[in-house]
N, C-alpha and C positions, 0 to 999 in steps of 0.2 A: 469441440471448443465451446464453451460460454462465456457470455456476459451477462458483467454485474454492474452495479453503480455502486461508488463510494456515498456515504452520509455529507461530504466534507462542505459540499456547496451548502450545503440545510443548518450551518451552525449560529444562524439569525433566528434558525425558528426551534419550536420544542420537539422533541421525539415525536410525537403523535402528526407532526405534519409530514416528515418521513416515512415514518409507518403507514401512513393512512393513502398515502401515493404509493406506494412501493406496494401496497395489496389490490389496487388498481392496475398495477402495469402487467406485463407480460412477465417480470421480473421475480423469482421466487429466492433469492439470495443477493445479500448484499455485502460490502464493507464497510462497517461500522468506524467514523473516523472520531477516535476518543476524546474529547476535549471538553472543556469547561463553555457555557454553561450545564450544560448538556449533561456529559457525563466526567468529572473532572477526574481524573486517575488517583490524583493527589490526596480527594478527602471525600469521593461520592460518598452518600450513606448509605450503610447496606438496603436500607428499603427502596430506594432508588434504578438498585442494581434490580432487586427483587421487581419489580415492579417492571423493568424495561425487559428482561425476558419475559414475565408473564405476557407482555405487550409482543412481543416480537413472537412468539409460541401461538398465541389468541389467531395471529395473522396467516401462520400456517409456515412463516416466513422463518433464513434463517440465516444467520452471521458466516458469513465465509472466511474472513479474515479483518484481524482490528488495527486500524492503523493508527495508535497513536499519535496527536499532536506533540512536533517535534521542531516548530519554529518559531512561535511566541513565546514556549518557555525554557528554561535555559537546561532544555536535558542535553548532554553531550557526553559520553563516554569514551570521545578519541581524547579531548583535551589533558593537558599538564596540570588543571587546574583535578588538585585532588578531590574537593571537597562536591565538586561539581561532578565529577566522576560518580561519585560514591550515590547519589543521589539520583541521578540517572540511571542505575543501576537499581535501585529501590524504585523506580518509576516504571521500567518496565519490568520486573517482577509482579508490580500491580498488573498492569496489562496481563503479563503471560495469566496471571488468577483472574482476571476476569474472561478471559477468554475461556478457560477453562470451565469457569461457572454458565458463561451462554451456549456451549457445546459449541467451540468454534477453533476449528482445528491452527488457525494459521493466526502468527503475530507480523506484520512487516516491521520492520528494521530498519529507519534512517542514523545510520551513526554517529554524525556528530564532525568535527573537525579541530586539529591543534592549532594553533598559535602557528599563521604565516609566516612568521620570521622564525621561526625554532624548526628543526630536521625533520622532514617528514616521516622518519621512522620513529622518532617519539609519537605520532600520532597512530603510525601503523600497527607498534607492538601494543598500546593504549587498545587500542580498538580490540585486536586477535586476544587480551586478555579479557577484556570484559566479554565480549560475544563468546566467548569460552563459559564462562559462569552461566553468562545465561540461556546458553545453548543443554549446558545441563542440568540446570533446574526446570527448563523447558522438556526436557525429552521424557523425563521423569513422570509430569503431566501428560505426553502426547499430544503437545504443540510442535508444531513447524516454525521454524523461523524464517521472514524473507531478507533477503537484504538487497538495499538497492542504491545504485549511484546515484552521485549527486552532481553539479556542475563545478567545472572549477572555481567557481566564484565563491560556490556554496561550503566547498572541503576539498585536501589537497590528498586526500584517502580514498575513497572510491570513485572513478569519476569514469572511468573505462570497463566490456567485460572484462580482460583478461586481471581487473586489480581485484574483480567481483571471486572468478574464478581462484584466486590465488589467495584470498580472507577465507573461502571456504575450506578447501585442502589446509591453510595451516591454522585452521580452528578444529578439526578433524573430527566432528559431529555428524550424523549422516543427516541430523533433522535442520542441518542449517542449508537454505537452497537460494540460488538466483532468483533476481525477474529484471527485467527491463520494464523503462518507462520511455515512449517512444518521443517525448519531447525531450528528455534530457539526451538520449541517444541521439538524436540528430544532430542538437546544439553540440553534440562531441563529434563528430562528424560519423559514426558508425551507422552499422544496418543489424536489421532484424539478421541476418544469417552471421553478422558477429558474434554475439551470444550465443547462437545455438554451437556454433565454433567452439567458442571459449567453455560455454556450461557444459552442452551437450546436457544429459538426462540428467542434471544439475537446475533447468530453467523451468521455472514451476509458476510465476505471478507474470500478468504483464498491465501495466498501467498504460491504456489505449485511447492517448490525447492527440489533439493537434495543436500545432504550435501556441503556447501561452497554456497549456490544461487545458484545452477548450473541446468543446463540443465536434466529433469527427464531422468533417465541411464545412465546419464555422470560422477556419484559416485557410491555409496555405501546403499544410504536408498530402502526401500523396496517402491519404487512408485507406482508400479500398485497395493500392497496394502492398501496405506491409499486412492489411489481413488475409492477402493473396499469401503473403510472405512470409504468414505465421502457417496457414494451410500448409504450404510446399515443405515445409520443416518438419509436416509432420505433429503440430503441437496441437494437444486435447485437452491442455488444462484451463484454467478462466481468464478472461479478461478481463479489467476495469475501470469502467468511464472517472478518473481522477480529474473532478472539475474544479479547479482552482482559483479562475478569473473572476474578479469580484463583482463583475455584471448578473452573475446566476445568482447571484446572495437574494439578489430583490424578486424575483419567482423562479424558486428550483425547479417546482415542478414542470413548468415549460422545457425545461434543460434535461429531463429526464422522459419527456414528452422526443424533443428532439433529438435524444441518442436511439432511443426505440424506431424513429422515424427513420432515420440513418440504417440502422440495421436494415430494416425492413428493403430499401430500396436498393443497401448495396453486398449486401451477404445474402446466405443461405440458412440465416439465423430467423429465427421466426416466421417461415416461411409460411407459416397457415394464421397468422396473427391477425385479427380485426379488432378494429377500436373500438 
């Protein structure tokens, strides 16, 4: 098993303050969360692109997965609204090519949600066709795509594993895979051995929060046991710290200081680590 840190908390500051901590820490990958100012999907210019691999290359450092910004702007590929569809669709096409350009094997996936008051299988076949297209023009490249629930608040399309398990079989890509995010899993009342249930060798990403995206110990969920609970399942692929709460905005680096701190005291991760 590894961990990684998401960029997402760093989107107050430039590139180079992320980089320039992340070649400090114990950390040699991360997830690159896409977004304007930063890096905008919409309209970066290529010298920008060029220049943030050179930066991220220089560091020794390397992109695991990109998570596109998927809640200030209006991408959504479940909705009835077409034109919004189509667009969203051209949004993560750019991701899956950038992703591609940083040598970065994995895209996550938030889809998006229909119109509350309209059937939720308009939202569902909405979604199985778009993640269809772009699951093959992704494979094409040699990206992975993640896909992950969301709360009922958030969309009435993936909010459970078995709706995760059941987008993947009828999108029928092999590069389209699971993760769990363990605050949204809770708030749904599920466990870490749901997924592995429902995915089985389908669960590939896991966003490793405590209640609110927050820092592992800086709530209330039981952290050191669901990474008990990712060990006993047997799971070797990555984790990562998805810091959301807008208290981190104002020093990341602290926040990246105290996931490593975390680790250190309650896993088997970094075991020979010193500051």
């Amino acid at each position: 098993m590894k961990f990684i840190p998401m960029t997402l908390h760093y989107m107050r500051y430039s590139p180079k303050q992320y980089l320039d901590k992340l070649e400090r820490s114990p950390f040699d990958m991360f997830d690159l969360y896409m977004c304007a100012p930063q890096l905008n999907a919409f309209d970066y210019s290529l010298k920008d692109l060029i220049q943030l691999d050179q930066e991220i290359r220089r560091r020794n450092l390397k992109v695991y997965a990109i998570t596109p910004e998927n809640n200030s702007y209006p991408c959504n590929f479940a909705t009835q609204n077409r034109e919004t569809r189509e667009s969203s669709l051209r949004y993560y096409q750019r991701a899956i090519d950038t992703a591609e350009y940083l040598d970065c094997p994995n895209v996550q996936i938030s889809i998006g949600f229909g119109y509350f008051d309209a059937p939720r299988q308009e939202a569902w076949d909405n979604t199985r066709e778009s993640m269809q297209l772009l699951a093959e023009y992704s494979k094409k490249k040699g990206i992975r795509l993640f896909l992950e629930e969301c709360k009922v608040t958030t969309t009435q399309v993936l909010n459970y594993s078995d709706d995760i398990a059941r987008m993947i079989e009828e999108t029928g890509f092999d590069n389209v895979l699971g993760m769990v995010d363990t605050d949204q899993m809770t708030f749904a009342g599920q466990t870490i051995d749901d997924y592995f249930h429902s995915l089985g060798d389908k669960m590939a990403y896991v966003h490793f929060n405590d209640r609110g995206h927050t820092v592992p110990g800086h709530a209330d969920f039981p952290m050191k046991q669901y990474y008990e609970d990712l060990k006993r399942n047997r799971y070797d692929g990555v984790c990562c710290f998805e810091l959301i709460d807008r208290h981190y905005y104002v020093d990341p680096d602290k926040a990246i200081d105290d996931c490593v701190q975390w680790l250190v005291a309650n896993t088997d991760e970094f075991r020979d680590y010193k500051e």
